[in-house]
ROMIVO-631389 format. One record per residue: x, y, z of N, C-alpha, C, O, CB in turn; residue number from 0; residue in three letters. Coordinates in steps of 0.05 Angstrom, whole numbers, plus 32768, in hexadecimal, padded with zeros to 4 digits. Glycine has a CB too. Example, Ala and Ser with C-alpha at 12.3 -4.5 7.8 and 13.67 -1.06 7.14 Angstrom:
! ROMIVO-631389
{rec {8108,7F8E,809C},{80F6,7FA6,809C},{8108,7FBE,809C},{811D,7FBE,80A9},{80E2,7FA7,80B5},0,'ala'};
{rec {8101,7FD3,808E},{8111,7FEB,808F},{8102,8001,809D},{810C,8017,80A1},{811A,7FF4,8072},1,'ser'};
//
This chain:
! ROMIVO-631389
{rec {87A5,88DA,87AC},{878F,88CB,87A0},{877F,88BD,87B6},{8782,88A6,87BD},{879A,88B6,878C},0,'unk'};
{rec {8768,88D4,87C2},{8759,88C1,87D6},{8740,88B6,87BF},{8739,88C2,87AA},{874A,88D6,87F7},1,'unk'};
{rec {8734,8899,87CD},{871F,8899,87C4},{8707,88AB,87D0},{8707,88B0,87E8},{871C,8882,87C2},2,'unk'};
{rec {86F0,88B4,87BD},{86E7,88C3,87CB},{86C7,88B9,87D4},{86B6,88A9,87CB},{86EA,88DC,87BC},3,'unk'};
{rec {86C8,88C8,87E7},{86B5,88C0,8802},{86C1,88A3,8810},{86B0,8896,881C},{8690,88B9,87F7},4,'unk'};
{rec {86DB,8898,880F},{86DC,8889,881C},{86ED,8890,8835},{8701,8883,883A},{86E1,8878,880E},5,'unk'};
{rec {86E5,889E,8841},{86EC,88AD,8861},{86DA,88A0,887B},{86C3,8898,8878},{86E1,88D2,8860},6,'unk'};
{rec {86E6,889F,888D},{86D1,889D,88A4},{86B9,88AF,88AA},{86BE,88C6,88B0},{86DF,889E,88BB},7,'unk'};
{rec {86A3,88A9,88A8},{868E,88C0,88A8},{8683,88BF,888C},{866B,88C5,888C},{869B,88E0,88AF},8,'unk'};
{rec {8688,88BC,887D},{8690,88C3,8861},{867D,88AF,884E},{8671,88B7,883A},{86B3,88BE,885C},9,'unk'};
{rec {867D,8895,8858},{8678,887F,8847},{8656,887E,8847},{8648,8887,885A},{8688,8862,8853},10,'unk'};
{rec {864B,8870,882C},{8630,886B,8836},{8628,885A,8836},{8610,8857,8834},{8620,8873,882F},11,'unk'};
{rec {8641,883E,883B},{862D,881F,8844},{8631,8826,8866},{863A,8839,8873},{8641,87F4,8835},12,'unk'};
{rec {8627,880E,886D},{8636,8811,8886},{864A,8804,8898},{8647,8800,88B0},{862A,8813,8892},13,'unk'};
{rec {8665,87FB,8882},{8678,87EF,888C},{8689,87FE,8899},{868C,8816,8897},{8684,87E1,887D},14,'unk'};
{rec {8692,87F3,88A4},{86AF,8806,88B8},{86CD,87F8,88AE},{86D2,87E1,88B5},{86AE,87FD,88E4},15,'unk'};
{rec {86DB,8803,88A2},{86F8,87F7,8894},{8709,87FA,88A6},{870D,8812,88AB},{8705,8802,887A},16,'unk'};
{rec {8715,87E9,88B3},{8730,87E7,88C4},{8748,87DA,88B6},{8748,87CD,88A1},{872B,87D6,88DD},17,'unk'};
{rec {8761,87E2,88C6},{8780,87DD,88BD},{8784,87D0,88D1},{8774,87D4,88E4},{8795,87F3,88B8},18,'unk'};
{rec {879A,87BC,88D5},{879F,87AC,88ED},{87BD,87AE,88E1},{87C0,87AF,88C9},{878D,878A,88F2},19,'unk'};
{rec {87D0,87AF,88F0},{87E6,87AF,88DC},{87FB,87A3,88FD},{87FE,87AC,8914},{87EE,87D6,88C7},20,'unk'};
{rec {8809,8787,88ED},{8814,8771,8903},{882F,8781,8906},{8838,8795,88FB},{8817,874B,88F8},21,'unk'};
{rec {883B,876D,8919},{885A,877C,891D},{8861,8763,8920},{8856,874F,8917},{8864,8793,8937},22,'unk'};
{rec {8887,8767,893A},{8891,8756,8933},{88A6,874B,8921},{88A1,8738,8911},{8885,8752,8933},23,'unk'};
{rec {88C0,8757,8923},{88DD,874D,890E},{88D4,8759,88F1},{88CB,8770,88EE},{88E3,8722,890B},24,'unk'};
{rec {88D7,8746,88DE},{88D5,874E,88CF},{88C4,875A,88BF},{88C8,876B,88AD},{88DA,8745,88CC},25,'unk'};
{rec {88A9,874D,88CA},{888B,875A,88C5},{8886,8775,88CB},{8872,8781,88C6},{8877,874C,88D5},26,'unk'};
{rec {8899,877C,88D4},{889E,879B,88DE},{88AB,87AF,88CB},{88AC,87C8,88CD},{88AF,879B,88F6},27,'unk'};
{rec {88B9,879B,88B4},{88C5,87AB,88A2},{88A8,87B1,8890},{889D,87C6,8889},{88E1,879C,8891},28,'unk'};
{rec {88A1,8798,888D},{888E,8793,8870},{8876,8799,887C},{8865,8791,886C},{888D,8771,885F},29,'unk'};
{rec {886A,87A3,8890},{8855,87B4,8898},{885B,87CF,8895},{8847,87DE,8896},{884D,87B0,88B1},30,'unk'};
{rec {8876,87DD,8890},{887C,87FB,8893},{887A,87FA,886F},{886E,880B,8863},{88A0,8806,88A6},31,'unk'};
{rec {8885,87E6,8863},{8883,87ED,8848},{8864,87ED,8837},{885E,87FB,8823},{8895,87D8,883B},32,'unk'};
{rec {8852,87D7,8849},{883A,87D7,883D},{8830,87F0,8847},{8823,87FD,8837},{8829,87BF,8842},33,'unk'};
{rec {8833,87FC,8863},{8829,881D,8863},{882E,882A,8856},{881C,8839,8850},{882E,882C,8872},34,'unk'};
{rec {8848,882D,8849},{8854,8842,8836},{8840,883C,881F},{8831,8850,881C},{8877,883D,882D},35,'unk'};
{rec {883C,882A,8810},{882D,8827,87FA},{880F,882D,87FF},{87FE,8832,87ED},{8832,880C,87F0},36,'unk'};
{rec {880A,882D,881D},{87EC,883D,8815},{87EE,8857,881C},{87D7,8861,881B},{87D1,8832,8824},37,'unk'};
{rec {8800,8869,8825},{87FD,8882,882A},{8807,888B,880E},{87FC,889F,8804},{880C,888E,8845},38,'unk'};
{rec {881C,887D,87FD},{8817,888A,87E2},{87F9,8881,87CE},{87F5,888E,87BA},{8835,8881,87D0},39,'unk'};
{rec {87E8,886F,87D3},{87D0,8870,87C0},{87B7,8880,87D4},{879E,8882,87D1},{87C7,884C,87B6},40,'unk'};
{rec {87CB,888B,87E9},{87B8,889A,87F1},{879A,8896,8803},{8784,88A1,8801},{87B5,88A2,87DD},41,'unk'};
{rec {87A5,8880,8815},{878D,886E,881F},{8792,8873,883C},{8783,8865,884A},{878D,884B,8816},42,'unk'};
{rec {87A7,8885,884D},{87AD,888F,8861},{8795,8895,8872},{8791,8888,8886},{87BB,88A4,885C},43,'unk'};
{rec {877E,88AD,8867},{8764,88A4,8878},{8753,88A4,8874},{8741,88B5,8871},{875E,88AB,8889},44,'unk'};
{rec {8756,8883,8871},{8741,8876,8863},{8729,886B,8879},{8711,886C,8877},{874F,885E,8851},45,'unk'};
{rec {873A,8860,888D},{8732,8851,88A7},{8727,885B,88B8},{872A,8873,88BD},{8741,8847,88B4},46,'unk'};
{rec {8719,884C,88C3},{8705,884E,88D9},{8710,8843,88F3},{8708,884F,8907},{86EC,883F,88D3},47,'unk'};
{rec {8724,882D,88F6},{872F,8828,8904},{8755,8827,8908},{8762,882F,88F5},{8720,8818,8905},48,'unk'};
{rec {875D,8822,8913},{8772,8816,8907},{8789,880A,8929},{878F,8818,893C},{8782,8832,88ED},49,'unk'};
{rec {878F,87F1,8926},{879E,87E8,8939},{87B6,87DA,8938},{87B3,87D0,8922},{8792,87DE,8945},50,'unk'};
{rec {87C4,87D4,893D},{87EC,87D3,893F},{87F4,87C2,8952},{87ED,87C1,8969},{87FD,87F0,894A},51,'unk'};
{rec {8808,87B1,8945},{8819,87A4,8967},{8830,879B,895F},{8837,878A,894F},{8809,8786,897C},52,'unk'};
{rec {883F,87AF,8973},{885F,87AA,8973},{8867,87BE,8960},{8861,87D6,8961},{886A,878B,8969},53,'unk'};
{rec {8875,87B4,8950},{887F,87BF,893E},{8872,87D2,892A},{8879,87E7,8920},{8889,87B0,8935},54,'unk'};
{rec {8855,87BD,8926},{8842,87C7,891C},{8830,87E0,8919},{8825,87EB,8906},{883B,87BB,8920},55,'unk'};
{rec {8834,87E3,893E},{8827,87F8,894D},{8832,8819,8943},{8828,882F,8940},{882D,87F1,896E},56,'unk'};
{rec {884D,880E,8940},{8866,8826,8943},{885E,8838,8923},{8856,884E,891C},{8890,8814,8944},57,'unk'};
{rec {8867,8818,8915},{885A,8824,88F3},{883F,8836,88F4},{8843,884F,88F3},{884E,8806,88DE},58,'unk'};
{rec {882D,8830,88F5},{880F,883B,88FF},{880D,884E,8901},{8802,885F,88F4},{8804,8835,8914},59,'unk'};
{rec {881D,884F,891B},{881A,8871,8928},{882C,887B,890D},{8821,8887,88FB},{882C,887C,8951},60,'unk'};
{rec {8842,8877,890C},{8853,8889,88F9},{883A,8895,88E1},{882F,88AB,88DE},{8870,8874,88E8},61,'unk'};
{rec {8837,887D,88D3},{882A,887A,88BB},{880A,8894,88BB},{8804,88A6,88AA},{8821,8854,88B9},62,'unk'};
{rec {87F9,888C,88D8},{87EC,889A,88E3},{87EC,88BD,88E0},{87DE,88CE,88D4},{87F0,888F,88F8},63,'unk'};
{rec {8807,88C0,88F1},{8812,88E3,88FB},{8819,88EA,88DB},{880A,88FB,88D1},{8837,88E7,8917},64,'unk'};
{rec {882A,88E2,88CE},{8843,88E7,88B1},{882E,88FA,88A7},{8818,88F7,88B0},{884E,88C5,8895},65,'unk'};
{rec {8833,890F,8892},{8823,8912,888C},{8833,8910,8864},{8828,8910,884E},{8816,892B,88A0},66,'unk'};
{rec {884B,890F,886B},{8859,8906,884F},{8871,88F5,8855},{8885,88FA,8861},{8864,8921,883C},67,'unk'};
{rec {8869,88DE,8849},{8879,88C8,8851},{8889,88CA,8841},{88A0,88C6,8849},{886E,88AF,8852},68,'unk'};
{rec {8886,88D2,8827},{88A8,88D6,8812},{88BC,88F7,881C},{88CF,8900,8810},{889A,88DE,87E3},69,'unk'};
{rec {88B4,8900,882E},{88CB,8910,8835},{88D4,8905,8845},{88EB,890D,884C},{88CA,8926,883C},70,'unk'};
{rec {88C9,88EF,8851},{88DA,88E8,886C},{88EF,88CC,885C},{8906,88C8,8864},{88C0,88DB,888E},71,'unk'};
{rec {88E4,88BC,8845},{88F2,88AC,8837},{8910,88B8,8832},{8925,88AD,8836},{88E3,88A6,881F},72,'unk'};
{rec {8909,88CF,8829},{8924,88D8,8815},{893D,88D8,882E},{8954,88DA,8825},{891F,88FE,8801},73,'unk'};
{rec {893A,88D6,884C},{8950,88D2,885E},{8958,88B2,885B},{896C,88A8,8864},{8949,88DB,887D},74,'unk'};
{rec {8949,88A8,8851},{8953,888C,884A},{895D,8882,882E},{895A,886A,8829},{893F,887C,8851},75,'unk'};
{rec {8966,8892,8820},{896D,8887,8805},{898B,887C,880A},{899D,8883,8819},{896C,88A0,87EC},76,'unk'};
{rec {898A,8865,87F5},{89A1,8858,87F9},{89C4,886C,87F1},{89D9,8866,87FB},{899A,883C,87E5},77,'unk'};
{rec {89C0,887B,87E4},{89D1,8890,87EC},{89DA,889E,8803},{89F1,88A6,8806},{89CA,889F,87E2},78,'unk'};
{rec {89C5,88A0,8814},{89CE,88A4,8833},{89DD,888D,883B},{89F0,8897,8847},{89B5,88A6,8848},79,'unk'};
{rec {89DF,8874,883A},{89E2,8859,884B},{8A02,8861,884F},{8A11,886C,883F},{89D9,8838,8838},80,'unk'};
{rec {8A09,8857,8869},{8A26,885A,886E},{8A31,884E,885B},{8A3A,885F,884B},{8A2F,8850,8886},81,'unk'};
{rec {8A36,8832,8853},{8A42,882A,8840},{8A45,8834,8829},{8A5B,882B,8822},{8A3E,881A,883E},82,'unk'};
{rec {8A37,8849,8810},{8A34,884F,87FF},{8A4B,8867,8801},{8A5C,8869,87F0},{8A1B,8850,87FC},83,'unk'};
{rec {8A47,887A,881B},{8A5E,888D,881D},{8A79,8888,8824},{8A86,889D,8827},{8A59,889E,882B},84,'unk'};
{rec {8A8A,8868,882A},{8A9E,885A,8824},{8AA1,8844,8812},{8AAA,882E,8818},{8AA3,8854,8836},85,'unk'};
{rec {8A99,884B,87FA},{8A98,8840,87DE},{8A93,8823,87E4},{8AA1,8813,87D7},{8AB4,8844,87CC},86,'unk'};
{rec {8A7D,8816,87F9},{8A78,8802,87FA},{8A59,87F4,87EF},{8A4F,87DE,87F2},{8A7D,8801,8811},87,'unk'};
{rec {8A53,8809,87E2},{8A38,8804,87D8},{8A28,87E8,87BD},{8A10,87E8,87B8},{8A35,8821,87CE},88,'unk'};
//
């Protein structure tokens, strides 16, 4: 679900939309999760710009290159987790 004409090149006001996305401990979790939620509504490339730091950076690029972020999820289901496969779940 892209919106449409909202691409770089694409648009006909003339704003430029950028992502800034922080890092840093924990902000590093909850910046990978707010990426996840825009590559599923489909807002991946949307931007005109986009810049990262730290942790942030790492997300970015991932989020950036991925080109399907739910195949790469499904290595993380809590069924994988060590504990779950010694009835510690």
């Amino acid at each position: 679900m892209q919106i449409s004409g909202s691409r770089p090149g694409h648009r006909t006001d003339p704003y430029k939309l950028g992502l800034v996305v922080q890092g840093g401990g924990m902000r590093g979790v909850v910046s990978a999760g707010a990426l996840t939620v825009l590559h599923f509504l489909g807002l991946r490339r949307v931007f005109d710009a986009t810049y990262g730091s730290s942790a942030g950076a790492m997300n970015l690029t991932y989020f950036l290159a991925v080109r399907s972020i739910s195949d790469h999820l499904k290595h993380f289901s809590p069924a994988r987790a060590p504990c779950a496969h010694m009835g510690h779940a």
